[in-house]
VMD Tcl script that builds the backbone (N, CA, C; Angstrom):
set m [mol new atoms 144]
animate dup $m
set s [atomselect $m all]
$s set {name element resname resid chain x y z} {
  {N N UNK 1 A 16.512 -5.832 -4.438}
  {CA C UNK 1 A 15.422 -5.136 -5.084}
  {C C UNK 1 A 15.599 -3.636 -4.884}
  {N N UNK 2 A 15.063 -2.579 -5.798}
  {CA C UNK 2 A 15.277 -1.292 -6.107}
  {C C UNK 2 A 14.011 -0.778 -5.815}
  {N N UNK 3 A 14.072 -0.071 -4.917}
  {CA C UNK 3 A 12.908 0.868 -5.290}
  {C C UNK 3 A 12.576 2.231 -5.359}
  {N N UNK 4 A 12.071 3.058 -6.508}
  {CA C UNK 4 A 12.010 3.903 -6.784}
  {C C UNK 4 A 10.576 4.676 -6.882}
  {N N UNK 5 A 11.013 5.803 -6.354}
  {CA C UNK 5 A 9.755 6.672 -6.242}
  {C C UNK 5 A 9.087 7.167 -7.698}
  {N N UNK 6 A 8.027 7.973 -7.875}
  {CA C UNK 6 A 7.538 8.011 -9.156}
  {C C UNK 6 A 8.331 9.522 -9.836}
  {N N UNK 7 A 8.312 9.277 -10.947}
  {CA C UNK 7 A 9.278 10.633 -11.701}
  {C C UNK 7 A 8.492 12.025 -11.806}
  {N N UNK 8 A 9.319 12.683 -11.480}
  {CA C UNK 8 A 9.297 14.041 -11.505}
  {C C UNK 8 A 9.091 14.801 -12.749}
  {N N UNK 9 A 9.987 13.843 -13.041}
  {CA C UNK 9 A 10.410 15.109 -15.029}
  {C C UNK 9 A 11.139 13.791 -15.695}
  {N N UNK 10 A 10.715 13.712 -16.593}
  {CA C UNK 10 A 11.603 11.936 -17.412}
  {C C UNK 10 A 11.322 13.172 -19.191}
  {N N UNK 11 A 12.504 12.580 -19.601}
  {CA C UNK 11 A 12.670 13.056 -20.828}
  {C C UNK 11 A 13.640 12.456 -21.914}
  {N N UNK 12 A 13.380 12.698 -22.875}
  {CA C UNK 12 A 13.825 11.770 -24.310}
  {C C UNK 12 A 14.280 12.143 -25.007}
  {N N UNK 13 A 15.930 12.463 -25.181}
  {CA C UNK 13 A 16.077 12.788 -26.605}
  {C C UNK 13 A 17.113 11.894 -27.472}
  {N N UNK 14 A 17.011 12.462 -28.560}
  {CA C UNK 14 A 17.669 11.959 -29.448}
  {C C UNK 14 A 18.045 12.184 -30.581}
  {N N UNK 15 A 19.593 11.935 -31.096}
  {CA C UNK 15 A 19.800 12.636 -32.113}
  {C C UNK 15 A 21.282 11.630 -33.006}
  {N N UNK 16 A 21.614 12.349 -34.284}
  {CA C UNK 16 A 22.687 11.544 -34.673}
  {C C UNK 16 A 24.053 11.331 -34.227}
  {N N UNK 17 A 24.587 10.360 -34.241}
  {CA C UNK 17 A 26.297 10.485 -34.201}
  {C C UNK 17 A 26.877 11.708 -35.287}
  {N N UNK 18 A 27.639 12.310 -34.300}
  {CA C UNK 18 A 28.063 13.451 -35.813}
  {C C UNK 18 A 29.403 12.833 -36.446}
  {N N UNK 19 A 29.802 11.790 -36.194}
  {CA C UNK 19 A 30.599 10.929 -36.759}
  {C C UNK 19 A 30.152 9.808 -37.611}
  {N N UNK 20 A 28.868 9.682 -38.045}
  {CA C UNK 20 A 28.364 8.234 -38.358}
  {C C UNK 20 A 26.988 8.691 -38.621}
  {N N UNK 21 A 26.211 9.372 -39.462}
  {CA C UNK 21 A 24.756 9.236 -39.320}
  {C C UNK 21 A 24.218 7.911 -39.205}
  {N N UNK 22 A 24.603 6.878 -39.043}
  {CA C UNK 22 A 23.379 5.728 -39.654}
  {C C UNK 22 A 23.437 5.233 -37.732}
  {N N UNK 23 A 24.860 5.806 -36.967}
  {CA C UNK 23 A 24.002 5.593 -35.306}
  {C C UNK 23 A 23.093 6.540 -34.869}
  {N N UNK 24 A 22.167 6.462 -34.278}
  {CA C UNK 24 A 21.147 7.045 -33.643}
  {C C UNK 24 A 21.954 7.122 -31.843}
  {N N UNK 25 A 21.928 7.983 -31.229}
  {CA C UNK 25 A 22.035 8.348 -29.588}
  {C C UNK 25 A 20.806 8.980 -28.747}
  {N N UNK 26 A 20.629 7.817 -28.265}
  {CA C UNK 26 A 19.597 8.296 -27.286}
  {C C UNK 26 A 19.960 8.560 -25.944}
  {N N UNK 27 A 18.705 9.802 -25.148}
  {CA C UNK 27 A 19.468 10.129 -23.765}
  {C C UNK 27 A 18.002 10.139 -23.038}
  {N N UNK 28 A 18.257 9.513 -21.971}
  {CA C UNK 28 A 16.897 9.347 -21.257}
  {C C UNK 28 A 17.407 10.218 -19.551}
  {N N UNK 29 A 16.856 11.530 -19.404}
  {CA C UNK 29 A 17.000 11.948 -18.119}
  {C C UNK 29 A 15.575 11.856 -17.318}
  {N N UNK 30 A 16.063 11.651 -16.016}
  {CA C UNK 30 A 14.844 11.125 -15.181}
  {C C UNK 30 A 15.177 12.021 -13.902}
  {N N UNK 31 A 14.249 12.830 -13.388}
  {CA C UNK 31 A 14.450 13.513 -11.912}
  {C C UNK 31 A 13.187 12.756 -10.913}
  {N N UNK 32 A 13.492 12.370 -9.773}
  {CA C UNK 32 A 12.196 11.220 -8.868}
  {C C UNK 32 A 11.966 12.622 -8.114}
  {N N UNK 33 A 10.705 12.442 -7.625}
  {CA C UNK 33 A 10.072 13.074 -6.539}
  {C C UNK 33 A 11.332 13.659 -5.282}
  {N N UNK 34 A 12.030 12.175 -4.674}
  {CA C UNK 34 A 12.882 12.795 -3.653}
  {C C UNK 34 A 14.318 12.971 -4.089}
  {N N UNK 35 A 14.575 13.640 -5.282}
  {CA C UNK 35 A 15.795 14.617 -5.848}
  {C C UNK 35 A 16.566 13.823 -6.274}
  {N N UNK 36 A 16.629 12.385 -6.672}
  {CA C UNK 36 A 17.648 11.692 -7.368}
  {C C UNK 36 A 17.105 11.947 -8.588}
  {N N UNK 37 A 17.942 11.693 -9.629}
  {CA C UNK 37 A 18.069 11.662 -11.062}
  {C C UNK 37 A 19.524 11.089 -11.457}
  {N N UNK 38 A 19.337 10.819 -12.943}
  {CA C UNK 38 A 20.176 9.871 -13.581}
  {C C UNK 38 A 19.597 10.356 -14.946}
  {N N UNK 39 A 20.889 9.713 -15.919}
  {CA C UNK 39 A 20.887 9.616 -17.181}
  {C C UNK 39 A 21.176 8.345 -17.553}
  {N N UNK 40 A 20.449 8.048 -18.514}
  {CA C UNK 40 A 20.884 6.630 -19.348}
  {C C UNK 40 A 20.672 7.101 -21.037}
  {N N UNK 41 A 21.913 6.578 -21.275}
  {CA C UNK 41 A 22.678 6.873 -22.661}
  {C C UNK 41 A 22.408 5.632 -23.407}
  {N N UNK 42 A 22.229 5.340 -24.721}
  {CA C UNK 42 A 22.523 4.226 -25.661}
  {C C UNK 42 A 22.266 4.797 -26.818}
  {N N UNK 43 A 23.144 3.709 -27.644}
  {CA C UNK 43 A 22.525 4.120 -29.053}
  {C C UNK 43 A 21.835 2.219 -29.971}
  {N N UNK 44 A 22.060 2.985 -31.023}
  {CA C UNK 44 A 21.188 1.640 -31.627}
  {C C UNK 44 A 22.349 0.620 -31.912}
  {N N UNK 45 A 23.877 1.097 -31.871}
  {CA C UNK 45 A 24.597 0.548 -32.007}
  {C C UNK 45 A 24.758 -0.604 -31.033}
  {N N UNK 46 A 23.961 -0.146 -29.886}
  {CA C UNK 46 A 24.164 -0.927 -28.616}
  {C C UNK 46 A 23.302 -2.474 -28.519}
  {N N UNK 47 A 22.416 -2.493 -29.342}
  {CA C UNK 47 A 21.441 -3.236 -29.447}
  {C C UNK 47 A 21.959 -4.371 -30.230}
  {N N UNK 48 A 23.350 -4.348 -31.141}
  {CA C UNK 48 A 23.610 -5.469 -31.701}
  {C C UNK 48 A 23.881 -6.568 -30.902}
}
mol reanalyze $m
mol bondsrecalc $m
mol representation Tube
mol addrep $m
């Protein structure tokens, strides 16, 4: 089990493949209270 403190700063973006408009890329950055952060990447391509 994981446990994680509550977020600091969480944020969303998203935008096109500049190779492909019809994928979408999303980027989810997250900073926690005690200084970890991470990114998680996907696109819609990922979902097939």
């Amino acid at each position: 089990m994981v446990s994680l403190s509550e977020p600091l700063e969480s944020t969303l973006e998203w935008d096109y493949n500049k190779n492909d408009d019809t994928e979408l890329i999303f980027r989810w950055n997250i900073t926690l209270k005690n200084g970890d952060s991470g990114l998680l990447a996907f696109s819609n391509r990922d979902l097939d």
